[in-house]
C-alpha positions in Angstrom: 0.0 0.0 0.0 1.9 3.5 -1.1 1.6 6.2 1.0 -0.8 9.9 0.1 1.7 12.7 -1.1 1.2 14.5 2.4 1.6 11.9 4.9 5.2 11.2 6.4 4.2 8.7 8.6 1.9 6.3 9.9 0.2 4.5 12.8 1.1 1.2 14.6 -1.0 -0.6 16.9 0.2 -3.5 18.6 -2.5 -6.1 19.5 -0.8 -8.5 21.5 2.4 -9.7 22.6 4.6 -7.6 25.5 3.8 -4.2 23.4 0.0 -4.9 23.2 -2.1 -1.6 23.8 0.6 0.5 22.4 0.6 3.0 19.3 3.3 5.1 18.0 4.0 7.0 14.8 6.6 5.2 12.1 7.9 6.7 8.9 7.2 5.3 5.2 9.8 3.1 4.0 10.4 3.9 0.3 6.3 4.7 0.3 5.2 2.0 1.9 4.3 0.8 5.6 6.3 -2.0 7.2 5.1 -5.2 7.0 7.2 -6.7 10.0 8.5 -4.5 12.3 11.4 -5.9 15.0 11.0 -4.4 18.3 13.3 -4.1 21.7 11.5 -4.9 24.7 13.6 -4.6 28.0 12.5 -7.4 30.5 13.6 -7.4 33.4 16.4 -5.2 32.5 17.7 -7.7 29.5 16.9 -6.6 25.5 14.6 -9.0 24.1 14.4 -9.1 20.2 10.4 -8.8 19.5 8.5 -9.5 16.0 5.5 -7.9 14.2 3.4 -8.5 11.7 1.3 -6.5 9.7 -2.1 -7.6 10.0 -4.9 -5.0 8.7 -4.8 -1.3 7.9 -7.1 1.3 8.2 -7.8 5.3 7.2 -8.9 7.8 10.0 -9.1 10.7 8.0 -5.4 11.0 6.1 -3.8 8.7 8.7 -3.1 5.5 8.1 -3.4 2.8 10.7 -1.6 -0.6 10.8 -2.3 -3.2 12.8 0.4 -5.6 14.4 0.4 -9.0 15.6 3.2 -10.2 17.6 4.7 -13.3 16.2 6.1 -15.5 19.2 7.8 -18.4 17.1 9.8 -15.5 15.2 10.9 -13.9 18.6 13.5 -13.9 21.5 12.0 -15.8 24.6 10.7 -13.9 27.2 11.0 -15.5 31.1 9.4 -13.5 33.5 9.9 -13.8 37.5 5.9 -14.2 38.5 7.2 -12.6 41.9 8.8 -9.4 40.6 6.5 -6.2 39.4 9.2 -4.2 38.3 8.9 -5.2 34.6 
């Protein structure tokens, strides 16, 4: 999908995974959106690589909104202490 000749950048929503909830603004890639994104998560304290998948789109007036599933298989392992809610 290209991008209109105004917009710079576009809308990512993450549906599930650790980033689930979260939105944030990306820029057009040679006029398109991403269709994987790979994202950094710290847990507890340690990087964990994190993958995305484009899954629908949408228009909300001349933004565009892509939505992201989080693909486990294709991402680090996450291990989290039940006990500890500093995460």
């Amino acid at each position: 999908m290209s991008t209109t000749d105004n917009a710079a950048e576009y809308v990512t929503e993450f549906l599930d995974g650790p980033l689930e909830g979260q939105t944030m603004g990306r820029e057009y890639l040679g006029g398109e959106y991403e269709k994987e994104l790979d994202m950094y998560v710290a847990v507890e304290g340690v990087p964990a690589e994190q993958r995305y998948v484009a899954t629908s789109t949408r228009h909300v007036g001349d933004t565009l909104f892509v939505s992201y599933r989080w693909d486990s298989k294709d991402s680090d392992s996450i291990e989290v202490d039940d006990q500890d809610t500093n995460i």
